[in-house]
C-alpha positions as CSV (number, residue, x, y, z in Angstrom):
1,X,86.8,109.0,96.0
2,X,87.3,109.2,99.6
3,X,90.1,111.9,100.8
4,X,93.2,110.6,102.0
5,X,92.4,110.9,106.1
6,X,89.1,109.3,105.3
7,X,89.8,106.9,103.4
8,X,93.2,105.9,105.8
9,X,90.9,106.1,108.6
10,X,88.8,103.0,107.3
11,X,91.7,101.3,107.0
12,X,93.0,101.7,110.6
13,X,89.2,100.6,112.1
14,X,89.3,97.7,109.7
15,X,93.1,96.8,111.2
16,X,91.8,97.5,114.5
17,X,88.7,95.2,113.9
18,X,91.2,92.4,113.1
19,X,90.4,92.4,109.7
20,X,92.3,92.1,107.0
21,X,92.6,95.7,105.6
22,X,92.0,94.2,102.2
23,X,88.5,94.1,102.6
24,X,87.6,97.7,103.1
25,X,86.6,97.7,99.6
26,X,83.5,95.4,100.5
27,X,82.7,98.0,103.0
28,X,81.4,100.1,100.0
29,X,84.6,101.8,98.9
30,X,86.7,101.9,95.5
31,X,88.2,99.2,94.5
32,X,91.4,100.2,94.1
33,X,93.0,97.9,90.7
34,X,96.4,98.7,91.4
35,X,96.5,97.4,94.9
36,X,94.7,94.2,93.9
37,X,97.0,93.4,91.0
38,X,99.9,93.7,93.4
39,X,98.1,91.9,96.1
40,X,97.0,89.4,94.1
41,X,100.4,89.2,92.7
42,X,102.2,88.9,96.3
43,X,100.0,86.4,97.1
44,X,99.5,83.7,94.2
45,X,103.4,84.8,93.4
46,X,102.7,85.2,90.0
47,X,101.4,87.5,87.8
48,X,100.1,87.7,84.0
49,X,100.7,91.4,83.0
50,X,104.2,92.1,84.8
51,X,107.5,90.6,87.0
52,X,110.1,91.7,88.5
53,X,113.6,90.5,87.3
54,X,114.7,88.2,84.7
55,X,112.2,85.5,85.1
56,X,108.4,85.7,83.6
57,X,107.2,82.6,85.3
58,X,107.5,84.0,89.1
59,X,106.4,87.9,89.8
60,X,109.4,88.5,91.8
61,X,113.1,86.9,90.9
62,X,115.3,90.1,91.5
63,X,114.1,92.7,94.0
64,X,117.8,95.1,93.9
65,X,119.3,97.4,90.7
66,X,119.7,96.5,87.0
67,X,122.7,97.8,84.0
68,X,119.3,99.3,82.2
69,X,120.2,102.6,80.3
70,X,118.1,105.6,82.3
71,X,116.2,108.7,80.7
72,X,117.6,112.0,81.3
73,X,115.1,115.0,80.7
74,X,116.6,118.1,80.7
75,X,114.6,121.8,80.5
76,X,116.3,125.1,80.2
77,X,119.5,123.3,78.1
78,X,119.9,120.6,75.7
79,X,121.7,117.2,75.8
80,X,123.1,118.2,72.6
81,X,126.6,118.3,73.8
82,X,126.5,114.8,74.9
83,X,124.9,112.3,73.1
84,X,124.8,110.9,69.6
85,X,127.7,111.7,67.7
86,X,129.1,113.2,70.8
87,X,128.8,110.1,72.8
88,X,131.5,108.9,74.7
89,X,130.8,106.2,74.1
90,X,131.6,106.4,70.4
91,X,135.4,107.0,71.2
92,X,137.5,104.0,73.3
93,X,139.8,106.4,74.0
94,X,137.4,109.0,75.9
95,X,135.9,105.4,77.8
96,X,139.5,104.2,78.7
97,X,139.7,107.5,80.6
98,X,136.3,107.3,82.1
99,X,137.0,104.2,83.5
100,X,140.6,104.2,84.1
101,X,140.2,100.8,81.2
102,X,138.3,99.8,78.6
103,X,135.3,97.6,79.5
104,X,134.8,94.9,77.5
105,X,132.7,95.1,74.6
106,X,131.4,99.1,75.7
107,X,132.6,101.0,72.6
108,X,129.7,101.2,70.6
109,X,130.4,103.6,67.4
110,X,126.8,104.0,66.7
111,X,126.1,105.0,70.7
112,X,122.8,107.0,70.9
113,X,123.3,107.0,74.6
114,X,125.9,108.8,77.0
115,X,127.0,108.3,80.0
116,X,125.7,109.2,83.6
117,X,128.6,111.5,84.8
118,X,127.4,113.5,81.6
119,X,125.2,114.6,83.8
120,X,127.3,116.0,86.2
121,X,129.1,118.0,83.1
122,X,125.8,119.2,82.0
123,X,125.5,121.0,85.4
124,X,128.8,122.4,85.3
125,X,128.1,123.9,82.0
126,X,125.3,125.4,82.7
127,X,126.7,127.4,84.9
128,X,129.4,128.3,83.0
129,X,127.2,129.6,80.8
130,X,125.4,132.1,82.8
131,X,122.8,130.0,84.3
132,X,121.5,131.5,88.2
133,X,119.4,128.4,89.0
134,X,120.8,125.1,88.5
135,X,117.8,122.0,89.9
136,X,118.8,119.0,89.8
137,X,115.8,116.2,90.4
138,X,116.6,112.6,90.9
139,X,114.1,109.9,91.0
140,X,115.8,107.1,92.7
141,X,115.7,104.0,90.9
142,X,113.3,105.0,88.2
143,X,114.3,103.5,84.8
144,X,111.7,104.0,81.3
145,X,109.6,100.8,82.5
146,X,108.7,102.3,86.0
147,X,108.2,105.8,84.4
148,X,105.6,104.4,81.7
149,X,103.8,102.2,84.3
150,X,103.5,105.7,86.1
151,X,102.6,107.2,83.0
152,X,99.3,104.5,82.0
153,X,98.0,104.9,85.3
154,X,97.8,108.6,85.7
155,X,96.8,109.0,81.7
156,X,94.4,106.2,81.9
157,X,95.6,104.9,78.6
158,X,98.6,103.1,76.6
159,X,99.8,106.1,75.0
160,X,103.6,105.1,73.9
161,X,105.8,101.7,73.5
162,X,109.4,104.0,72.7
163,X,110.8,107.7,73.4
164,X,109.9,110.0,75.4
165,X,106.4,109.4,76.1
166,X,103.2,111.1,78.0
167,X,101.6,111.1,80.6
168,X,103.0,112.6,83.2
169,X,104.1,116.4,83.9
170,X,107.8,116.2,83.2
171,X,106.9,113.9,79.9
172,X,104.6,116.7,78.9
173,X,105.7,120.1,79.9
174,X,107.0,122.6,77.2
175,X,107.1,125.8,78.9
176,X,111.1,125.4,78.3
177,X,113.4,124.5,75.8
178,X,113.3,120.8,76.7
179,X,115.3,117.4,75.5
180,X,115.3,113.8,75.8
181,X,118.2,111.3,76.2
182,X,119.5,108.2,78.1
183,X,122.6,106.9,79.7
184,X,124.4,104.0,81.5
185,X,124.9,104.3,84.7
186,X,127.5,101.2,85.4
187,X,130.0,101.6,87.6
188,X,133.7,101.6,87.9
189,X,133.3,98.6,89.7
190,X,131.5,96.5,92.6
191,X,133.0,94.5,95.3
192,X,135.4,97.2,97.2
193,X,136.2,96.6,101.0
194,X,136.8,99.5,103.2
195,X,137.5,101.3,106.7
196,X,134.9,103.4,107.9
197,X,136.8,104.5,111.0
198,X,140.2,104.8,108.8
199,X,138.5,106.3,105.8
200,X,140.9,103.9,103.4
201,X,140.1,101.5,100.7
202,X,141.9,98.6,101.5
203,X,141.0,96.6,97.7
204,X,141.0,98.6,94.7
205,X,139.3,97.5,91.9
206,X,137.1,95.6,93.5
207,X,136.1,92.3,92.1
208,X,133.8,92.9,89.0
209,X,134.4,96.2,86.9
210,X,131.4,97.9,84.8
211,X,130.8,98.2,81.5
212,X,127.9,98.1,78.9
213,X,127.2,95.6,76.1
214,X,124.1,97.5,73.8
215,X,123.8,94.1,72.2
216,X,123.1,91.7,75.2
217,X,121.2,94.9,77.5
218,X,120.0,97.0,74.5
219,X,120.4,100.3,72.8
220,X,117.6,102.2,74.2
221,X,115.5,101.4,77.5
222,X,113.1,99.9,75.7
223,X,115.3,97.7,73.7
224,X,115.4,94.3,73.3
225,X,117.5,92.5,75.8
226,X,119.0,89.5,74.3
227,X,120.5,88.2,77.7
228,X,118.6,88.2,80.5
229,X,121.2,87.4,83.2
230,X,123.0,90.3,81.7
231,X,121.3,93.5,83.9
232,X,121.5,91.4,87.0
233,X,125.4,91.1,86.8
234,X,124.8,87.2,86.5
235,X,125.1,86.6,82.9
236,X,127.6,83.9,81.6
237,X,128.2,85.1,78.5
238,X,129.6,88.7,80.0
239,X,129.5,90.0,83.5
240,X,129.3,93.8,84.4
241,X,128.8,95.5,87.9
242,X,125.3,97.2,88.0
243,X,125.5,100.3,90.4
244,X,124.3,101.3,93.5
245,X,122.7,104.7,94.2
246,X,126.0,106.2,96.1
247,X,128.3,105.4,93.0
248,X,125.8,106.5,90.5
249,X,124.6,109.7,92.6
250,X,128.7,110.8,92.8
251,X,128.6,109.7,88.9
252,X,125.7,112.6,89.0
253,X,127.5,115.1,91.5
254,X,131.2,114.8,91.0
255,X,131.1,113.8,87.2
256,X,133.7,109.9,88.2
257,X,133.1,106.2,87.6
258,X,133.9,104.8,91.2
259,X,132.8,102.0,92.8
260,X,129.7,100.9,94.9
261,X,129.1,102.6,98.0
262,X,131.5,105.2,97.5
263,X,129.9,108.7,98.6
264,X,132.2,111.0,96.6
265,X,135.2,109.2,96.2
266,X,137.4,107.4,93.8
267,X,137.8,104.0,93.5
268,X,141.1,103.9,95.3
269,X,139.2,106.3,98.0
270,X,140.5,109.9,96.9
271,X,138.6,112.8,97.5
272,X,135.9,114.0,94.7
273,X,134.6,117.2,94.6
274,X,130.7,117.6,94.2
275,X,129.3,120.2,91.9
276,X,127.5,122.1,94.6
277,X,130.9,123.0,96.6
278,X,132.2,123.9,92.9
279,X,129.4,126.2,92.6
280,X,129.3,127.3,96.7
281,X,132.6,128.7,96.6
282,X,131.3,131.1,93.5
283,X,128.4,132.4,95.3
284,X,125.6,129.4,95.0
285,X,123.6,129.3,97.5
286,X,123.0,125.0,98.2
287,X,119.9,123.1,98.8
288,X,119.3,119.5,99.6
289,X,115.7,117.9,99.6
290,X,114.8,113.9,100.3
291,X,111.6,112.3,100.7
292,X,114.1,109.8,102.7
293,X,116.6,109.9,105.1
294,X,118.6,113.4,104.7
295,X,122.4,111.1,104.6
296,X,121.1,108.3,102.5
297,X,122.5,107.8,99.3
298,X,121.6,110.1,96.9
299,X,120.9,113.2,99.3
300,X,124.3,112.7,100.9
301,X,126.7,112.3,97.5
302,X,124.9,116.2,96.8
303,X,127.8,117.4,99.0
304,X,129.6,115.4,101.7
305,X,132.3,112.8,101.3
306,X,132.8,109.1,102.3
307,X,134.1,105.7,101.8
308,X,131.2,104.2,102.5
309,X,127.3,105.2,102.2
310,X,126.5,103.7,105.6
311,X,128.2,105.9,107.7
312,X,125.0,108.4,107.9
313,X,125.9,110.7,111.2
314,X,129.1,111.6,109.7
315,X,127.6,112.2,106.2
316,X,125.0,114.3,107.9
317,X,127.5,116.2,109.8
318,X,128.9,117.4,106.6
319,X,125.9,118.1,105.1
320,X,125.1,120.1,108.4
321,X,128.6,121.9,108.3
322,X,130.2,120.1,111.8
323,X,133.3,118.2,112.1
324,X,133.3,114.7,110.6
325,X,135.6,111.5,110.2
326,X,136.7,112.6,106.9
327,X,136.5,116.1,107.4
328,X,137.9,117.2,110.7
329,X,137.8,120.7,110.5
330,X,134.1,120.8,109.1
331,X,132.5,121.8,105.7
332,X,130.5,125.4,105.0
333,X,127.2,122.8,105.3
334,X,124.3,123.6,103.2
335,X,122.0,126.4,103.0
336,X,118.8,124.0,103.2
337,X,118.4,120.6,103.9
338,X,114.8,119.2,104.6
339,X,114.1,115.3,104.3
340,X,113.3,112.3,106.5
341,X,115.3,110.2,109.4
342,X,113.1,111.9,111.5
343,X,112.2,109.0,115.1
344,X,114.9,106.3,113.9
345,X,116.1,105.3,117.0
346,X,118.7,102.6,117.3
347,X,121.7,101.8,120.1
348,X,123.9,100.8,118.0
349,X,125.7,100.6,114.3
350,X,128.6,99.0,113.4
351,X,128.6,100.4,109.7
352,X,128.9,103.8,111.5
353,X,132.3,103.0,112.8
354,X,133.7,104.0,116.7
355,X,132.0,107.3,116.6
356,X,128.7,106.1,115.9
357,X,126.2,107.7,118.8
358,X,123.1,106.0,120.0
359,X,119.8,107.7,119.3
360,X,119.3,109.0,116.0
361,X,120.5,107.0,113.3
362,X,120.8,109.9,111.1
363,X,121.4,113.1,113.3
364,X,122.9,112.8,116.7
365,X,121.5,115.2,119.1
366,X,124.2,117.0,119.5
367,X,124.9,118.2,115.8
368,X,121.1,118.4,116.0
369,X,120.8,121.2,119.2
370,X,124.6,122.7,117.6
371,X,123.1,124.0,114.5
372,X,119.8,125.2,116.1
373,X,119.7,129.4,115.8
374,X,118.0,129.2,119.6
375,X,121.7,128.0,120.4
376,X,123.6,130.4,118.5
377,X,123.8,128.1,115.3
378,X,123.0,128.6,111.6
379,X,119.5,126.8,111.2
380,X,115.9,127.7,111.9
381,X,115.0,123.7,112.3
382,X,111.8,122.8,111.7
383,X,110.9,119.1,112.8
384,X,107.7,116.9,113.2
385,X,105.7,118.2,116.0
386,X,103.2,116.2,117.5
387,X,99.8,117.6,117.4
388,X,101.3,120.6,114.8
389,X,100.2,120.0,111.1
390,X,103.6,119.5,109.3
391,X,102.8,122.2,106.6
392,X,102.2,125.0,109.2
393,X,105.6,123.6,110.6
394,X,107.5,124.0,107.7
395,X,106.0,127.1,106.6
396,X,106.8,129.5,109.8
397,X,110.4,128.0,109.8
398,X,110.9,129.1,106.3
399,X,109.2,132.5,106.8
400,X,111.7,132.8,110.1
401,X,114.7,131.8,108.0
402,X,113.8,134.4,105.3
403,X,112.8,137.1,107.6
404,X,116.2,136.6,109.9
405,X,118.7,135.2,106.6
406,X,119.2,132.1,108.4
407,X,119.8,128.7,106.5
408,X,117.0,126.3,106.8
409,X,117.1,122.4,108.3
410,X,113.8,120.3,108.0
411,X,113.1,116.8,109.4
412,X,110.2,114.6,109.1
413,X,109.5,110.8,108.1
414,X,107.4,108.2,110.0
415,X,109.0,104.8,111.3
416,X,111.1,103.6,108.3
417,X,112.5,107.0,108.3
418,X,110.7,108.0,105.0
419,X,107.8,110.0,104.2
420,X,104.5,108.0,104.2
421,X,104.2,105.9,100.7
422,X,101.8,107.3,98.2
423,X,100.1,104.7,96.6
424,X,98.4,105.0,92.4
425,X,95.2,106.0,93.1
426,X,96.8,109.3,95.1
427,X,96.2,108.3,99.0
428,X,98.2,106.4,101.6
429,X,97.6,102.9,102.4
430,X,100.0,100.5,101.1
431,X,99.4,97.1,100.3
432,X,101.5,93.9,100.7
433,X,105.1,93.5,99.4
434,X,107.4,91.2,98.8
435,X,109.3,91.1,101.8
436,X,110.5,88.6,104.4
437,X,108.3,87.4,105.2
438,X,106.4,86.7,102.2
439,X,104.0,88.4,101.7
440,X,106.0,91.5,104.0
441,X,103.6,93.4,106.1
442,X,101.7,96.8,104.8
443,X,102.4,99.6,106.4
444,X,99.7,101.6,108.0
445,X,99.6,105.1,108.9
446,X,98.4,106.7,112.1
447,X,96.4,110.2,111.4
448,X,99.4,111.6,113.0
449,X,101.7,110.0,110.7
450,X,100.0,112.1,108.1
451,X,98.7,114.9,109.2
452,X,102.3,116.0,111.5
453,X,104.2,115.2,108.2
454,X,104.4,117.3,104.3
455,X,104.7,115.7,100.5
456,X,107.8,116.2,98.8
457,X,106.7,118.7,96.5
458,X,106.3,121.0,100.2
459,X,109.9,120.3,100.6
460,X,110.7,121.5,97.5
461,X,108.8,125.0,97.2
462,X,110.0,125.4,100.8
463,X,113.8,125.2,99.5
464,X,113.0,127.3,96.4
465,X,112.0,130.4,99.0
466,X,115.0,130.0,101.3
467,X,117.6,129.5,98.9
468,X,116.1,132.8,96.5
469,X,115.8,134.6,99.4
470,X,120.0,133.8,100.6
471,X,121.4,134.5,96.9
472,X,120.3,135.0,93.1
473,X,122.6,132.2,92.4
474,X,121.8,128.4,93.5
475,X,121.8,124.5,93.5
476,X,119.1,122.5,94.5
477,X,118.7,118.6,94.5
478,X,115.6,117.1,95.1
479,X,115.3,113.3,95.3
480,X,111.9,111.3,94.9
481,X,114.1,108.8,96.9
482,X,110.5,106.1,97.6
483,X,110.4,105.2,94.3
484,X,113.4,103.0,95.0
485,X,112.4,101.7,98.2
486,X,109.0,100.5,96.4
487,X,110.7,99.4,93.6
488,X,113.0,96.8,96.3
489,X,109.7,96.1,97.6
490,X,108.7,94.6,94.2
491,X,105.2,96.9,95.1
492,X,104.1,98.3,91.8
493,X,101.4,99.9,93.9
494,X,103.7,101.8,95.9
495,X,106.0,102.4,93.0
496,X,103.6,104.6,90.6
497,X,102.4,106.4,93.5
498,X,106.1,107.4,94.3
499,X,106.7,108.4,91.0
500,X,103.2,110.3,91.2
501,X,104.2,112.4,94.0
502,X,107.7,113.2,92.4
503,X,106.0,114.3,89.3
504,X,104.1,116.7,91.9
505,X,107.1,118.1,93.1
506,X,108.8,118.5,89.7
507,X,105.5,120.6,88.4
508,X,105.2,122.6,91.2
509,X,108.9,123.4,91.0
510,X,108.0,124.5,87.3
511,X,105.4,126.6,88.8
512,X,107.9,128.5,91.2
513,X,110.3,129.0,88.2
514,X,107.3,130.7,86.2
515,X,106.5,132.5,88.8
516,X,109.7,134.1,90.2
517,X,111.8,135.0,86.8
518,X,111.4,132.6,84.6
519,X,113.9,130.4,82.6
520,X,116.3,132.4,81.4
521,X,118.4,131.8,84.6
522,X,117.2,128.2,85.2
523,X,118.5,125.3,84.1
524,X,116.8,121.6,85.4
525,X,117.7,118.5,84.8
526,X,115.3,115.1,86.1
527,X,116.7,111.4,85.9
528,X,117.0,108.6,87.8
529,X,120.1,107.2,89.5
530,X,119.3,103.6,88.7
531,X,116.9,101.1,87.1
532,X,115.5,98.0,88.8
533,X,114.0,95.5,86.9
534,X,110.4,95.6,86.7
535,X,108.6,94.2,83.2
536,X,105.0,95.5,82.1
537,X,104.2,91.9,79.9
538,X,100.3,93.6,80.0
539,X,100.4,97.5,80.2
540,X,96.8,98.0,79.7
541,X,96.4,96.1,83.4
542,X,97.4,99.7,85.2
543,X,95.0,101.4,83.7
544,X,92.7,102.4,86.6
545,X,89.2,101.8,86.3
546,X,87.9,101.9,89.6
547,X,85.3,99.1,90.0
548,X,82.3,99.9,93.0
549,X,81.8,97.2,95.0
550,X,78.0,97.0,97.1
551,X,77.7,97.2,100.7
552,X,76.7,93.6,102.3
């Protein structure tokens, strides 16, 4: 198979040719499967081995979040404190408390499952127990059905229907005491209105609350869901919220139910307190790491707080340490942060609120130049360069920040603000999603666009050295955050390839730990924030057996 620059370069000369970039596998290259199922499927609009959503007639009917219960790997601990007989939700009083009420048909005596802010409890015990190292790893909106897809096409085979699975590094590695477990992830509820610029809730409550009925969703991930309309919020037998990623990432971080949106805050709009400050004020030392923009979501609920997820300059200013609408006077900031927003210009923002600047939608230049060490500030930044590979970028800035004990800030991305999409066969050339309009157009990568930017798993090991070399005690988060933004693209393509490359960055995190003291200290735990709703109808369809087509 072609290298990645090689191949992408056919792909650009086809594009340039006016050609549809489909075809470059009749100029003598590998058919790649997994692109022409999803192509196939985009186009035709159906599909015979999966969908997405609650309809099998029509490949995409839902292309946001589902109520699906999410796997939860841990290494270094156990879920044993958690799940099973020590369920929550076993006990209506312990849910009632949870959710400030009890959802409707949620008690479930027989609960296998837990709950998501378990998550956030496993982290502070963990610590509490001695641990040095605490990782956590979040694939954004990857439930079991994503995670197996992943799995057939990188083993080449059907390996598992239920459990844990194979397949892929974190399904396989044993090098730690390791565990299994899932979770809901609802939230406290969806529909809140609120004042950026004020910082206020102005509804609490919302308009639908969360909840999870086993019976109509099912009691595993892979169970059978009797209700269809029930994951999509839609059902009219019972309806509960299905979260977003900034209430299920505060779930993960501060350890609440709140509602949609909410970046580390209660549902009336109070103040939550993310594990990593916990654990800064005792001596951690606090990483940050996104394969998307460094304030989205799940990268911002690691440690700044909001009313609403949107309002990215003033979550990056919190992340960064500077003054911000809800906290005047400034956060400590992180010790690393390294992810994308990198050339997302736009003049204006409403979701920002009055202090939204033009430029940057993610990092004003200001903040930017105020936390440079060349200007007396805290961070060696190291940010796309053009004509400068991105590795050798990254690399001397995290040498300088080691050499000097200076924190570390890292920005990269292409136009969408990401990192370039990694398809399943392991290069960079997406194909056609479902988009508006349909079919939405592929994007296509300079050799710039690749070569001036790093992989996730870069990001990580980068983070690993700065943050060893500032403490023997610290937090890390690193998101896979492209698997959900393939997954609302309905582009299975782009969807294993995401979960490919944060499989890469969770082994060669493992590798770091068995290289620099072990696991006695360490503690990691991988999930997801979310599920969507993709179906695998015929699994057997990902396997990739790559097909030669001749020359003309």
């Amino acid at each position: 198979m072609l290298n990645r620059l090689t191949r992408h370069s056919l792909v650009l000369i086809t594009a340039a040719m006016g050609l549809n970039t489909l075809s470059v596998p009749a100029l003598g290259q590998t058919k790649d499967p997994i692109a022409k199922l999803q192509t196939d499927a985009v186009n035709t609009r159906q599909s015979d081995w999966g969908y997405w959503g609650p309809d099998p007639e029509t490949y995409s009917s839902w292309k946001t979040h589902s109520n699906r219960l999410i796997p939860v790997y841990t290494f270094g601990m156990n879920l044993d404190s958690v799940k099973g007989k020590n369920s929550l939700y076993r006990d209506p009083a312990a849910i009632e408390k949870l959710f400030g009420y009890l959802p409707e048909r949620t008690h479930n005596p027989k609960a296998k499952y837990f709950d998501q802010t378990d998550v956030y409890r496993l982290q502070k015990s963990a610590a509490e127990s001695g641990k040095k190292r605490v990782i956590l790893v979040v694939f954004d909106g990857m439930d079991w059905h994503i995670t197996r897809s992943a799995a057939i096409a990188k083993l080449g085979q059907v390996a598992y229907d239920k459990g844990r699975g194979k397949g892929l590094h974190f399904l396989d590695y044993r090098g730690a005491d390791t565990d299994f477990g899932f979770c809901v992830t609802t939230p406290h509820n969806d529909g809140t209105s609120v004042s950026v610029d004020k910082q206020i809730v102005s509804n609490p409550g919302g308009k639908v609350r969360g909840g999870y009925d086993p019976e109509l969703g099912g009691h595993a991930p892979w169970g059978t869901i009797t209700d269809v309309d029930y994951l999509t919020g839609k059902s009219e037998t019972l309806r509960h919220a299905y979260t977003d990623s900034a209430s299920s990432a505060t779930s993960l971080t501060s350890g609440i139910k709140t509602y949609n949106a909410a970046i580390n805050v209660d549902h009336m709009g109070r103040e939550a307190l993310p594990i990593a400050r916990t654990l800064q004020d005792q001596g951690y030392s606090i990483g940050v790491v996104t394969s998307v923009p460094i304030s989205h979501a799940t990268p911002a609920s690691a440690y700044s707080n909001n009313v609403h997820r949107n309002d990215y300059q003033d979550l990056t200013r919190d992340l960064i340490g500077r003054p911000s609408i809800f906290h005047p006077g400034g956060l400590a900031g992180v010790d690393v942060l390294i992810g994308g927003g990198w050339g997302v210009e736009t003049k204006k923002d409403g979701a920002q609120g009055k202090n939204f600047v033009p430029g940057n939608k993610y990092l004003t230049d200001e903040d930017l130049q105020a936390i440079d060490v060349k200007n007396g500030g805290k961070y060696v930044v190291a940010q796309r360069t053009s004509g400068v590979d991105g590795q050798t970028v990254l690399t001397q800035a995290v040498e300088e920040a080691k050499s000097k004990d200076q924190r570390l800030f890292g920005y990269f991305g292409v136009g969408g603000g990401h990192l370039p999409f990694r398809t399943a066969d392991g290069n960079f050339d997406p194909v056609v999603s479902f988009g508006n309009p349909i079919p939405a157009k592929a994007e296509v990568y300079s050799e710039a666009d690749l070569q001036e930017n790093v992989e996730l798993k870069d990001m990580a090991v980068a983070a690993l050295d700065v943050l060893n070399s500032r403490s023997d005690k610290w937090w890390l988060m690193v998101e896979a955050g492209d698997v959900d933004w393939a997954n609302h693209s309905n582009n299975i393509d782009n969807s294993i390839g995401a979960v490919h490359s944060g499989d890469d960055a969770f082994d060669a995190i493992v590798s770091w730990i068995e290289h620099n003291g072990g696991w006695d200290d360490t503690a990691l735990i991988l999930t997801a924030d979310h599920g969507h709703y993709f179906n695998l109808h015929r699994p057997e369809a990902l396997i990739q057996t790559a097909e030669v087509v001749a020359s003309p």
